[in-house]
MMTF fields as JSON, N, C-alpha, C and O atoms, coordinates in Angstrom:
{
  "mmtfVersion": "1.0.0",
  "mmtfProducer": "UNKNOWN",
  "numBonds": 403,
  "numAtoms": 404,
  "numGroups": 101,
  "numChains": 1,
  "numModels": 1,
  "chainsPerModel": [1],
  "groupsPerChain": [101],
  "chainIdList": ["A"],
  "bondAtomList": [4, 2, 8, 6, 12, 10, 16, 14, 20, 18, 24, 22, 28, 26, 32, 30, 36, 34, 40, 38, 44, 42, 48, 46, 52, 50, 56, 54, 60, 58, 64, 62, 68, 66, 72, 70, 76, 74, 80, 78, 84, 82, 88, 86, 92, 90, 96, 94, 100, 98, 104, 102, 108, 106, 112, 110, 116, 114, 120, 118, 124, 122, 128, 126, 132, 130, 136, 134, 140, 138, 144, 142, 148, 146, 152, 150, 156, 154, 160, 158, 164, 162, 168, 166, 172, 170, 176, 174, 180, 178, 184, 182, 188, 186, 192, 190, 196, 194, 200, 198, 204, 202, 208, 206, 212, 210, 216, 214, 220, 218, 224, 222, 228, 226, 232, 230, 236, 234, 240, 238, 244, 242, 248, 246, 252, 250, 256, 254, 260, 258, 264, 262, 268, 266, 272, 270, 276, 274, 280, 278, 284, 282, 288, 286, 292, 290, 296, 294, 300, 298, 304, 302, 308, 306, 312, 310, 316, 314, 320, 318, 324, 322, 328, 326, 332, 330, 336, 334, 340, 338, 344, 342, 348, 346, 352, 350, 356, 354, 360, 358, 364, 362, 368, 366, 372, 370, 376, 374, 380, 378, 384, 382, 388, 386, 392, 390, 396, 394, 400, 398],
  "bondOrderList": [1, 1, 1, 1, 1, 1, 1, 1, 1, 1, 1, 1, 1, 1, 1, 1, 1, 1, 1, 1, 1, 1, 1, 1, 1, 1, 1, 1, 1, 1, 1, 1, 1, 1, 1, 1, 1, 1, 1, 1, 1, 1, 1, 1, 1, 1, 1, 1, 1, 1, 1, 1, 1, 1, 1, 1, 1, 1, 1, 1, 1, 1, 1, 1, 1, 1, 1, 1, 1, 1, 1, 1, 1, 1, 1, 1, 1, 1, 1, 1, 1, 1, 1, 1, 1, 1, 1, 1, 1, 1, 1, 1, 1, 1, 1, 1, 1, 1, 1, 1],
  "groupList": [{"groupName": "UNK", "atomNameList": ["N", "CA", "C", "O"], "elementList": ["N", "C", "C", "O"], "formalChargeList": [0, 0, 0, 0], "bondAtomList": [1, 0, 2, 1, 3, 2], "bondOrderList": [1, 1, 2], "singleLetterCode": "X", "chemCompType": "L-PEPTIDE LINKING"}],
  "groupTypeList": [0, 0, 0, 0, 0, 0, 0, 0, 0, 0, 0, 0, 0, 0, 0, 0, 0, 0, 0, 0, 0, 0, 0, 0, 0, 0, 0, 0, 0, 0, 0, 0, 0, 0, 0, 0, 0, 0, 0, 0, 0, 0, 0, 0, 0, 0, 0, 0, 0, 0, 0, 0, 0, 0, 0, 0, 0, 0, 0, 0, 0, 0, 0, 0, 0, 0, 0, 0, 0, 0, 0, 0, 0, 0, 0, 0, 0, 0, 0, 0, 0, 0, 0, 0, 0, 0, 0, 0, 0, 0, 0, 0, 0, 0, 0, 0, 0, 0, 0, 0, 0],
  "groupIdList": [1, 2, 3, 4, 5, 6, 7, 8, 9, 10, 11, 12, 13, 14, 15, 16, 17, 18, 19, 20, 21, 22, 23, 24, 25, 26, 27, 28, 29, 30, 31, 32, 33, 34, 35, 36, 37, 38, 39, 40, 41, 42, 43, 44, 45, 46, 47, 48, 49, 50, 51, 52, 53, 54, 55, 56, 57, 58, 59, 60, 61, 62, 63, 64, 65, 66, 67, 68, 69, 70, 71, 72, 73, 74, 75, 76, 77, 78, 79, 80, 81, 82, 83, 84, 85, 86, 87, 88, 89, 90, 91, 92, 93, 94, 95, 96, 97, 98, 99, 100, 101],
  "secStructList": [7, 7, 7, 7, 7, 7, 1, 7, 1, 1, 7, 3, 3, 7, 1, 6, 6, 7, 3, 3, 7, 7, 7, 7, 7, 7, 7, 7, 0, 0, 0, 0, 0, 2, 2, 2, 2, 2, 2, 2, 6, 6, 6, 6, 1, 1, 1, 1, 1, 6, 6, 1, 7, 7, 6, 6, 1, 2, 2, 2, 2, 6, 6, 1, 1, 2, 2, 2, 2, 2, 2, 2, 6, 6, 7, 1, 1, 1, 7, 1, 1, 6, 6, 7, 7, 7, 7, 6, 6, 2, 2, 2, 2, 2, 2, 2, 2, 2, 6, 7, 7],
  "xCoordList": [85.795, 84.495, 84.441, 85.474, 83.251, 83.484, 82.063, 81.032, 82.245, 81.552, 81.203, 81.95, 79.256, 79.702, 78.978, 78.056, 79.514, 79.633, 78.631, 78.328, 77.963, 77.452, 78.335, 79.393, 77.718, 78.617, 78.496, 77.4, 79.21, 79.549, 80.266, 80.769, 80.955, 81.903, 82.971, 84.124, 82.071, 83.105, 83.125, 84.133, 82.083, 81.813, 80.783, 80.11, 80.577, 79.614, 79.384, 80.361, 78.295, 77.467, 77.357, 76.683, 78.56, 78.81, 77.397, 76.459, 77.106, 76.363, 77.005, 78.148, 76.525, 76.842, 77.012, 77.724, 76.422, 76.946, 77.979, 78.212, 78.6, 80.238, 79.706, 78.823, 80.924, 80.587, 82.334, 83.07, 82.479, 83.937, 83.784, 82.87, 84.94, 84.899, 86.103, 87.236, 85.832, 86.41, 86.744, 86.041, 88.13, 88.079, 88.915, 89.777, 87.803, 88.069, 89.45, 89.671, 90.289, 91.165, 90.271, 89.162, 91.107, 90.597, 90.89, 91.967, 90.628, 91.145, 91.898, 91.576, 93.436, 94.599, 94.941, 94.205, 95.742, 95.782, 96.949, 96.616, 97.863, 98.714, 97.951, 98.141, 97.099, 96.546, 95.247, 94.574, 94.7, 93.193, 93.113, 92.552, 93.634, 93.172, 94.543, 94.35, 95.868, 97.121, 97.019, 97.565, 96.001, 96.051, 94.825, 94.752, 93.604, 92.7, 93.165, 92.637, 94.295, 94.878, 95.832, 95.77, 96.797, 97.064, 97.206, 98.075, 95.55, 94.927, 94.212, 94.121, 93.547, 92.308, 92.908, 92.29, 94.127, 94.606, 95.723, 95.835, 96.9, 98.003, 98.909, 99.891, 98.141, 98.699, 98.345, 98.917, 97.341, 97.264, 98.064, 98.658, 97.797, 97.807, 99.344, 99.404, 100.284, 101.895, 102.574, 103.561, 102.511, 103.021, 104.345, 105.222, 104.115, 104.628, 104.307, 105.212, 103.166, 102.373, 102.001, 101.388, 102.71, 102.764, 101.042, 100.568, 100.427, 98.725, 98.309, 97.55, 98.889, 98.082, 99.012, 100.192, 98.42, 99.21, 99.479, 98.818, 100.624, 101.113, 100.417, 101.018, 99.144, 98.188, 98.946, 98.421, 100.11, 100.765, 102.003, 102.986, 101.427, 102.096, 101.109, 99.978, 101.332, 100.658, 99.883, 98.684, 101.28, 100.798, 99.826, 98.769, 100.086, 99.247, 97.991, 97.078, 97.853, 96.239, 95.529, 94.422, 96.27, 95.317, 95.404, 94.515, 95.853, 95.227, 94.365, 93.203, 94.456, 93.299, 92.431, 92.327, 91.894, 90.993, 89.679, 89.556, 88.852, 87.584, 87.592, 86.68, 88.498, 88.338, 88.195, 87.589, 88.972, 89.395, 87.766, 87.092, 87.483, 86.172, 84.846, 83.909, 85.393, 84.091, 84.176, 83.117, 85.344, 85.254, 84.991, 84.55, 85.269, 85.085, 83.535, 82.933, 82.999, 81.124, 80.741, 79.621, 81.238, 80.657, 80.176, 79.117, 80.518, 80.794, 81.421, 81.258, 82.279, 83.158, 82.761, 81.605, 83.436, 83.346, 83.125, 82.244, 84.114, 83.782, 84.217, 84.689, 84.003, 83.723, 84.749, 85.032, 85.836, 87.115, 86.693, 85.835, 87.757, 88.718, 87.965, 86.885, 88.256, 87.304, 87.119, 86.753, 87.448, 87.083, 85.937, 85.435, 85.179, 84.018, 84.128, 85.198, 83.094, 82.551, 83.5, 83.893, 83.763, 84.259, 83.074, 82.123, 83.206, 82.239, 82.203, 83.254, 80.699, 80.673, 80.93, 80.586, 81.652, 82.607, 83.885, 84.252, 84.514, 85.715, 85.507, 86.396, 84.247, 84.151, 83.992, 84.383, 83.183, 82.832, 84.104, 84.225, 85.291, 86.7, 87.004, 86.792, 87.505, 87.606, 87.207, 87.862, 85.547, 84.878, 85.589, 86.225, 85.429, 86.07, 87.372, 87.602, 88.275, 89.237, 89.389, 90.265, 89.16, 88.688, 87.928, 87.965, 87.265, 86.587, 87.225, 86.676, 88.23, 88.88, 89.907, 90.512, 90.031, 91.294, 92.619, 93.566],
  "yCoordList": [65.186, 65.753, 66.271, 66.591, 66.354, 66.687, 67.458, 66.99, 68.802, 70.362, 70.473, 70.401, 70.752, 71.959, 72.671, 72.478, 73.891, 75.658, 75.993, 75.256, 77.365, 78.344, 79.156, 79.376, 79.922, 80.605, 82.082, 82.641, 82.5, 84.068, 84.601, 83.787, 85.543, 85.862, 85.742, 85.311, 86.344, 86.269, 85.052, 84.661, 84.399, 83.176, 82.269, 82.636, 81.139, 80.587, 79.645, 79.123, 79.326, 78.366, 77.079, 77.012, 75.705, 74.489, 73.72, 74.464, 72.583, 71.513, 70.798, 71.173, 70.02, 70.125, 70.743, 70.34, 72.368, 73.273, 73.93, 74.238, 74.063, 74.487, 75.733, 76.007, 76.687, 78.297, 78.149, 78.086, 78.139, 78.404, 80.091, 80.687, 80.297, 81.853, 81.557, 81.472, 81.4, 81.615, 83.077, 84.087, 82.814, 84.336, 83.653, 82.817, 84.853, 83.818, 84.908, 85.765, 84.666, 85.14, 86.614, 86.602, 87.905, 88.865, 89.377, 88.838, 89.882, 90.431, 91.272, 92.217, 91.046, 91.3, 92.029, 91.93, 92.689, 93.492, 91.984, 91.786, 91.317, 90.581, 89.362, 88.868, 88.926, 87.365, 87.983, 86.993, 88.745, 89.095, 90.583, 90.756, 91.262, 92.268, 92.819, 93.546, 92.38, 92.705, 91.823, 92.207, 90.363, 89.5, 90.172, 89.661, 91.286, 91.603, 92.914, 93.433, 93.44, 94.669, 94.251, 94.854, 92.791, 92.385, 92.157, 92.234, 91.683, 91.198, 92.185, 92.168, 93.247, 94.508, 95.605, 96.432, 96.158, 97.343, 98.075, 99.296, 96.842, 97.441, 97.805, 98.512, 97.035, 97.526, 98.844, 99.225, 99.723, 100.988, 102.019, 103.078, 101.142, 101.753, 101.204, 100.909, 101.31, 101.397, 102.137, 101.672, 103.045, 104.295, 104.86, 105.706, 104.219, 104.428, 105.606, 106.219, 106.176, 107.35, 108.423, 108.216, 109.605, 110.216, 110.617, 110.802, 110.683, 110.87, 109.617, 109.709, 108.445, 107.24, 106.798, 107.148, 105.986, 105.939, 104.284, 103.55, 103.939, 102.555, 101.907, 101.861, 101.382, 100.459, 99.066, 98.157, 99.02, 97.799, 97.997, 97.317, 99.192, 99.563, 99.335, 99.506, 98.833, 98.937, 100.084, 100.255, 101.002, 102.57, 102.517, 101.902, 103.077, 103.811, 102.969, 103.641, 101.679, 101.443, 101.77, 102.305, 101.399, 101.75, 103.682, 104.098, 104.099, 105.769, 105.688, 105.78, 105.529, 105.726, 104.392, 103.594, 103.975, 102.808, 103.411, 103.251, 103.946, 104.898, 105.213, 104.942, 105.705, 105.882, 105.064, 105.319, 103.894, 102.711, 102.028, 102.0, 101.499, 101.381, 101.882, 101.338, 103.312, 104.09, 104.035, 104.055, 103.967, 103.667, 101.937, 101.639, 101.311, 99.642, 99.563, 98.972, 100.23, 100.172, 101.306, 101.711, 101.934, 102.633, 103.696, 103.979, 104.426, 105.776, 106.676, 107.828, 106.333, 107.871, 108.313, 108.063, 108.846, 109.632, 108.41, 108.415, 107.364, 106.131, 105.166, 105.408, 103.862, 102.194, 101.628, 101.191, 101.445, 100.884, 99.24, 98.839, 98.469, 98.978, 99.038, 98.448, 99.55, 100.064, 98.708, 98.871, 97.278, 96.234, 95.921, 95.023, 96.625, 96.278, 96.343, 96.651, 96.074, 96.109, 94.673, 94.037, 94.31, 93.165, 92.375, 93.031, 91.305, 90.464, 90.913, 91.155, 91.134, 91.246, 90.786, 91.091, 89.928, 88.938, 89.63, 89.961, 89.738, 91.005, 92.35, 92.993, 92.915, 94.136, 94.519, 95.51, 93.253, 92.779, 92.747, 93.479, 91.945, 92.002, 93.428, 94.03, 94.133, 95.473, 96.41, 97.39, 95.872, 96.728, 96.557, 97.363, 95.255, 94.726, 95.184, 95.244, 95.529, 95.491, 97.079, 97.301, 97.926, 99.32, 99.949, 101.095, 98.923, 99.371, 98.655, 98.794, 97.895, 97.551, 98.461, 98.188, 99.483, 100.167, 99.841, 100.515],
  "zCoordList": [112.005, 111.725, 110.297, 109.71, 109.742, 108.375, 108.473, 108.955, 107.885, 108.432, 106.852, 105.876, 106.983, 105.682, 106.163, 106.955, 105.523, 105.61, 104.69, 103.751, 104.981, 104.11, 103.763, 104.352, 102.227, 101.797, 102.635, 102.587, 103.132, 104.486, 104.199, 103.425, 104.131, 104.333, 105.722, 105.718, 107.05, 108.198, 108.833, 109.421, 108.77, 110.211, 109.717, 108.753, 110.25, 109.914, 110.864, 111.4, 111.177, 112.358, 111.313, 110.285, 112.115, 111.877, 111.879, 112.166, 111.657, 112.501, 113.911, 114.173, 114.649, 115.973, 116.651, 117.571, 116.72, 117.575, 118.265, 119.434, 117.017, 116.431, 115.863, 115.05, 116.889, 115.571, 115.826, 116.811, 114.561, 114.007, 113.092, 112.524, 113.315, 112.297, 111.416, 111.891, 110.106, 108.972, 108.32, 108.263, 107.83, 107.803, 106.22, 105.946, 105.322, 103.396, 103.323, 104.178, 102.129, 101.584, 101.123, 100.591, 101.496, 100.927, 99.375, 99.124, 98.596, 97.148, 97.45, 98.171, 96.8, 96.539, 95.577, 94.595, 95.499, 94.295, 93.321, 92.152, 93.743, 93.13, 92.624, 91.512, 93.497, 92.904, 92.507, 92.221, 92.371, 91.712, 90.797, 89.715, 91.367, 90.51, 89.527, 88.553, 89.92, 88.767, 87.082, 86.047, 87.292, 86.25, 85.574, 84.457, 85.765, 85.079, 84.461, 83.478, 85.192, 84.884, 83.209, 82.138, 83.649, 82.71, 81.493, 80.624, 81.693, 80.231, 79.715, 78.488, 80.418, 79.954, 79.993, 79.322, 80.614, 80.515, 80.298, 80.191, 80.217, 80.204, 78.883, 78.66, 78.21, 76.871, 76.365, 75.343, 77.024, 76.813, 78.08, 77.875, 79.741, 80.319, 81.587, 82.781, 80.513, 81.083, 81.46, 82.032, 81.41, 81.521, 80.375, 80.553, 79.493, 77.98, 77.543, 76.976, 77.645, 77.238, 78.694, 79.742, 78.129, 80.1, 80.35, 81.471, 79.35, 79.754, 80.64, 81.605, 80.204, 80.666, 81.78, 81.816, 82.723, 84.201, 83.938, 83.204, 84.744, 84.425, 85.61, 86.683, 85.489, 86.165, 86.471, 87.115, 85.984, 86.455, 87.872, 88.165, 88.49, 89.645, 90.381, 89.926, 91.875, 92.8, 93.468, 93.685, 93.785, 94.415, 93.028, 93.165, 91.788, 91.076, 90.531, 90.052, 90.548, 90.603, 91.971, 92.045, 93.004, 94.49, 94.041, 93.298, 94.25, 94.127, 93.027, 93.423, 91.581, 90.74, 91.321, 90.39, 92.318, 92.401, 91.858, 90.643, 92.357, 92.107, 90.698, 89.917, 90.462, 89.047, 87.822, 86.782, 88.212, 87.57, 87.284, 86.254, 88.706, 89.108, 88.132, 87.549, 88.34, 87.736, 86.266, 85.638, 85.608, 84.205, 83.59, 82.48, 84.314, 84.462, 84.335, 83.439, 85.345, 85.598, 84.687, 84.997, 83.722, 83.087, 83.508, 82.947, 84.283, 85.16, 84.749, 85.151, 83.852, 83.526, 82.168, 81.827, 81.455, 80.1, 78.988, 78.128, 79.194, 78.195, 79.12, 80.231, 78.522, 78.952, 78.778, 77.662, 80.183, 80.004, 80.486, 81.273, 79.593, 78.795, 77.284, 77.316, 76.128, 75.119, 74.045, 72.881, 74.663, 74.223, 74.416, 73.741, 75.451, 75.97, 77.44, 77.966, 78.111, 79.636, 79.946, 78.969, 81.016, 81.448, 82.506, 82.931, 82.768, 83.382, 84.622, 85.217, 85.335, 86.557, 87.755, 88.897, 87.237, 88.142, 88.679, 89.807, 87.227, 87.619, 87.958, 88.517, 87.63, 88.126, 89.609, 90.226, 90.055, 91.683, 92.285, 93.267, 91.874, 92.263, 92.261, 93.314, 91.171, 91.43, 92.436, 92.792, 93.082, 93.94, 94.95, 95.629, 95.041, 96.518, 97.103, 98.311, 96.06, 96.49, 96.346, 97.182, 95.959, 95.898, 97.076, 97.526, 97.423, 98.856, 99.799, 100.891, 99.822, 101.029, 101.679, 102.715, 101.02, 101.399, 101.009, 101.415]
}
């Protein structure tokens, strides 16, 4: 059989009267959000400097998530990272995975 899908997140109603539930890859901190950390933050934020937290740890980006977040969307005091705003593509990643727990 050869199925196409809407874009859903949890499930989606086949043709032929097929409900299959798809369940998509969720955002990861290793395959999605460590390679934006990468390239946008870590050269300030290694923990080289004891003010700045090494965002290239797991524990310590999930605890600052919100914050991270809120300076990413332009929420906090200034607009990380200070290259500019990043695409709302990656910022959407960030959410996601910030609000996943």
């Amino acid at each position: 059989f050869e199925f196409e899908r809407e874009a859903v997140n949890e499930s989606s109603i086949f043709n032929y009267g097929f409900i299959i539930s798809i369940t998509y890859d969720s955002v990861t901190y290793d395959q999605d959000i460590k390679p934006i950390i990468k390239r946008h933050c870590i050269f300030c934020h290694n923990g080289l400097v004891p003010a700045r937290s090494n965002l290239g740890q797991y524990k310590v980006a999930k605890q600052l998530g919100e914050v991270m977040l809120a300076y990413m969307e332009g929420n906090g005091p200034v607009v990380m990272p200070p290259s500019g705003r990043l695409s709302d593509d990656k910022v959407d990643l960030v959410r996601q995975w910030v609000e996943s727990g």
